[in-house]
N, C-alpha and C positions, 0 to 999 in steps of 0.2 A: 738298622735291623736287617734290610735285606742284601746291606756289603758282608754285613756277618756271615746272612747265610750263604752265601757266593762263595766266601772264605772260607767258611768249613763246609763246602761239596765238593769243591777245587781241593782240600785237604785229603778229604775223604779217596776220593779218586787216586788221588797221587796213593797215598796209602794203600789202597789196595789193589795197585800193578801187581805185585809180589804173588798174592793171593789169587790175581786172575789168572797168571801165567800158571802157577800150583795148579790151579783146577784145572785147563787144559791140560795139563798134564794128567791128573790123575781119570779124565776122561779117555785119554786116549788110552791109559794102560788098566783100568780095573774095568773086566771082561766080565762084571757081573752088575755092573750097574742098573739101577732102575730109578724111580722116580724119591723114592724114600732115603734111597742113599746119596742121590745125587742133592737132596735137602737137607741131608744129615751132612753132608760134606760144607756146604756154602755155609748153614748157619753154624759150623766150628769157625770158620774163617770169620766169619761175621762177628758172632761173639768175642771171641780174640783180639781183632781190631779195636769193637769197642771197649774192652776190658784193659788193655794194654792203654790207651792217652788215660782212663779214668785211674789206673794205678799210679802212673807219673804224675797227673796232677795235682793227687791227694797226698803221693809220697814228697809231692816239690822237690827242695832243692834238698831237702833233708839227708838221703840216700842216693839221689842222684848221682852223681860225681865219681859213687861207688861201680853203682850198674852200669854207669856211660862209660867207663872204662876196659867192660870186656862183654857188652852186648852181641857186638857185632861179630863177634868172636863164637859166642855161643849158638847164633842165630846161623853162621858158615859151619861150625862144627856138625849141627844137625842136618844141617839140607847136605851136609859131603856125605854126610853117613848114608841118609835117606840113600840120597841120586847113586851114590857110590855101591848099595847094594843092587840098585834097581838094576846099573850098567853092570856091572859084573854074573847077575843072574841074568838074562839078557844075553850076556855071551856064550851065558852054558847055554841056552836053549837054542841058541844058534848052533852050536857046536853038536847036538843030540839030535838025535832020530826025531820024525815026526809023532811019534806016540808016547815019545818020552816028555815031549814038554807038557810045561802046566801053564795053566792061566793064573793070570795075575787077578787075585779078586781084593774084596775093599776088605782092609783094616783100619778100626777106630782106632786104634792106638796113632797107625802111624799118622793116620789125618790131621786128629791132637798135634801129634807132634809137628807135622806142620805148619798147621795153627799159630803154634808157640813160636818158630821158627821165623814163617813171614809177619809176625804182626811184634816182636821184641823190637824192631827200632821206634814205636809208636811211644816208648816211654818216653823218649822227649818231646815226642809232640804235644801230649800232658802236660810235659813241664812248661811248654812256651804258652800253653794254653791258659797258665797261671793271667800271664801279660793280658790275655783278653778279657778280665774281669772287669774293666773299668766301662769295656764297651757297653751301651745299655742294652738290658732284655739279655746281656749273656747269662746263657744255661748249659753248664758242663754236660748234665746227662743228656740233652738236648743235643747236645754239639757230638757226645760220643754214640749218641742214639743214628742219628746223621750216618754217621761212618760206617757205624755197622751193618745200616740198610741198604748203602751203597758196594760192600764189601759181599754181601748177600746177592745181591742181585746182576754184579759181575761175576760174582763167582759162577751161578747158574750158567750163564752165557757163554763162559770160560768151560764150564762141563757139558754143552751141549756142541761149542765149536771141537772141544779132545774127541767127542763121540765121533764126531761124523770122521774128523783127522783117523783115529781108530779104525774105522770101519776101513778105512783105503789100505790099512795092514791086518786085515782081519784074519789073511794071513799066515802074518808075519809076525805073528805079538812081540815077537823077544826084541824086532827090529824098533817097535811102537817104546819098549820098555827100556831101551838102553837111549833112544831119543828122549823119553821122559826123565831120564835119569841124569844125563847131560843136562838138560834144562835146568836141573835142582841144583845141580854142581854149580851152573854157570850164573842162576841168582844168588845162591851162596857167596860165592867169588868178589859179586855186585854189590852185595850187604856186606862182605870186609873189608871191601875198596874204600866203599862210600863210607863207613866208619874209620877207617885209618885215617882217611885225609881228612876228613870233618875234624 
């Protein structure tokens, strides 16, 4: 019982690198952050995490084979988009007057997306999770329950270390956002790699 639960927090954790690195980012770059968005932000991530192993598990090997073929693909294509807007608006604002820029504030869209983003390689994690069924006392929702409170509560952590990072370009926003956006690109990059060679 409690190798299990060592195994899926040590899961949990690995899992949600992705998402911590995301939230410092999106701490250092949304200039209007408070306490409600910065928990509407984690518990996307959080939910995500855990919804992604419970879709793979249920879907098994059934679909798998399908999505394992161009997850990682999907998961880079959005975080190039994300980061790639971030860096290029970023640039305008360096290039414009002072009274010309704008602050970057929080959109649920793009947080969603992601969400969807850092938490689509979990679908295999689902599917290995199939294999833990014979251990006793396993509990799928338990085990994606695990994950997601871990994914939550990094994530906080992850938006309160982008704030303070933030505040030292407070500024500089476009410099905080073209930083942030670089980050997105370069986890992108890290979810194609890691999916190509896998």
């Amino acid at each position: 019982m409690w190798m299990l639960i060592v195994q899926v927090v040590l899961l949990g954790l690995s899992l949600s690198m992705d998402a911590f690195a995301v939230s410092i980012t999106d701490g250092m770059c949304y200039r209007d952050l408070n306490r409600r968005k910065a928990v509407a932000i984690s518990l996307t991530f959080g939910v995500f995490q855990a919804v992604m192993p419970l879709c793979g598990y249920f879907l098994g090997s059934l679909f798998y084979a399908y999505i394992d073929a161009f997850d990682h693909f999907v998961a880079f294509g959005l975080l190039v988009i994300i980061g790639g807007k971030m860096v290029l608006d970023g640039i305008k604002e360096l290039r414009s007057s002072e009274e010309e820029v704008t602050i970057k504030k929080f959109s649920y869209p793009e947080v969603a997306v992601q969400g969807v983003a850092t938490s689509i390689d979990a679908l295999a994690v689902g599917l290995s999770m199939l294999a833990m069924e014979g251990i006793d006392k396993f509990n799928i929702f338990g085990c994606v329950g695990i994950i997601g409170v871990i994914t939550f509560c990094l994530s906080i952590v992850g938006i309160i270390i982008g704030t303070r990072i933030g505040k030292l370009f407070k500024n500089k926003v476009s410099i905080a956002e073209v930083i942030g956006g670089l980050v997105l690109i370069a986890i992108g990059l890290k979810i194609l790699i890691e999916g190509v060679i896998a």
